[in-house]
Every structure is written in structure tokens, then in C-alpha cells.
C-alpha positions as CSV (number, residue, x, y, z in Angstrom):
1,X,-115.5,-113.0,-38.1
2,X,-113.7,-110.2,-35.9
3,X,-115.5,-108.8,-32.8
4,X,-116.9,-106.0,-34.5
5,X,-118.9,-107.9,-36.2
6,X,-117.0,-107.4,-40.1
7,X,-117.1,-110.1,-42.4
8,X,-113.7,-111.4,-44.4
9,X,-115.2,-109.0,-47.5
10,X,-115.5,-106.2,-45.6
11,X,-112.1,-106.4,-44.0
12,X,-110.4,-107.7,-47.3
13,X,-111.7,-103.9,-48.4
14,X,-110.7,-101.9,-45.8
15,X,-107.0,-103.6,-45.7
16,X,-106.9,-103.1,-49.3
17,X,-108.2,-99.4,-49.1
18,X,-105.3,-98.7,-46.4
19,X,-103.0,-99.8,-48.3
20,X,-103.8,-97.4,-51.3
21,X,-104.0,-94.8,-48.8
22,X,-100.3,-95.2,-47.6
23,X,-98.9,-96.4,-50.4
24,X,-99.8,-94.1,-53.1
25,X,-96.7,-94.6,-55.4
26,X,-97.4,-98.2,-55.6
27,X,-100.7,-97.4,-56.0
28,X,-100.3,-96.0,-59.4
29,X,-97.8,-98.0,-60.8
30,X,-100.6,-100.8,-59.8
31,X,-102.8,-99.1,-61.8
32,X,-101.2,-98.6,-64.8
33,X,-100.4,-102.3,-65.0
34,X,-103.8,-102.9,-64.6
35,X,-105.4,-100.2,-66.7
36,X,-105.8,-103.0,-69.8
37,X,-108.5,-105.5,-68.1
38,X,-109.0,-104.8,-64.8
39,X,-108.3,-107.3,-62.0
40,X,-109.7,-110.4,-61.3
41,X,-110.1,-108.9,-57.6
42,X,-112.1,-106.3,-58.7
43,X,-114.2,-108.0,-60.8
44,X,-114.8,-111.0,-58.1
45,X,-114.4,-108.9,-54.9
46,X,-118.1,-107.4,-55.1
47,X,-119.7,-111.4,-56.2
48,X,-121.0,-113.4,-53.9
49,X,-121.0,-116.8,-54.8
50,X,-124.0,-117.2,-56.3
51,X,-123.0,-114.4,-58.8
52,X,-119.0,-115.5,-59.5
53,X,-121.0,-119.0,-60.9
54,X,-123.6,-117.3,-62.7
55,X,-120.2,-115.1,-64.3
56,X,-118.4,-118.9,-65.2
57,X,-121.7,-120.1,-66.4
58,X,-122.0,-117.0,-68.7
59,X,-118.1,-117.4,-69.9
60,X,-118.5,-121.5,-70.4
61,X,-122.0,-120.4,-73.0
62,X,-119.9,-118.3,-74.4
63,X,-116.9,-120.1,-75.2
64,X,-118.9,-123.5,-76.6
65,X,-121.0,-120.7,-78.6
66,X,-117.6,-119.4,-80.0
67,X,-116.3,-122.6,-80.5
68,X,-119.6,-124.5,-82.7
69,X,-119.1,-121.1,-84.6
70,X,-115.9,-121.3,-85.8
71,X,-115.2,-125.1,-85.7
């Protein structure tokens, strides 16, 4: 942890928010590659770990589900 008391999410944000900040033409061309799916680091940033498991629990259901279907 830093001094101020922020924990390696919080700072991972605020770096990441800066950098939108100053680099807005990188920004968009960021965003239109992801514009599809997402990114993984948006869709993990805001898990804990306790939630990113329950997600690759969910996905693993899923797939065997999928794959009992069409097998």
C-alpha cells in the first residue's frame, strides 16, 4: 500500500483514469477496438476475488452444459 493509505485497485484506477485524461486520441482509438466485447480489465477490475471465481465457475457450468448438449 502507498502512504495514503490507497490500495493497488484504487491506484490501478486512478493511473488508468490519467492516462485517458492526457491521452485522449489514444483513448478513442482504444475504444473502438474495444467497442465488440469489452475488456477483460474492465470486466475483472471491479471483482474481488471472490467474485472473478464465482464468474469462472459460472463460465465452466456453462461450457460442460453446452458441451452434454451438443455432444
Amino acid at each position: 500500500m502507498n502512504n495514503d493509505g490507497e490500495t493497488p485497485e484504487q491506484r490501478r484506477e486512478r493511473l488508468r483514469q490519467d492516462e485517458l485524461k492526457n491521452n485522449s486520441g489514444g483513448n478513442l482509438r482504444d475504444a473502438s477496438g474495444r467497442a465488440g466485447g469489452g475488456s477483460l480489465t474492465d470486466l475483472t477490475g471491479g471483482l474481488g476475488s471472490k467474485g472473478l471465481g464465482i464468474l469462472i465457475l459460472i463460465i465452466m457450468i456453462v461450457a460442460a452444459i453446452g458441451f452434454l448438449i451438443f455432444n
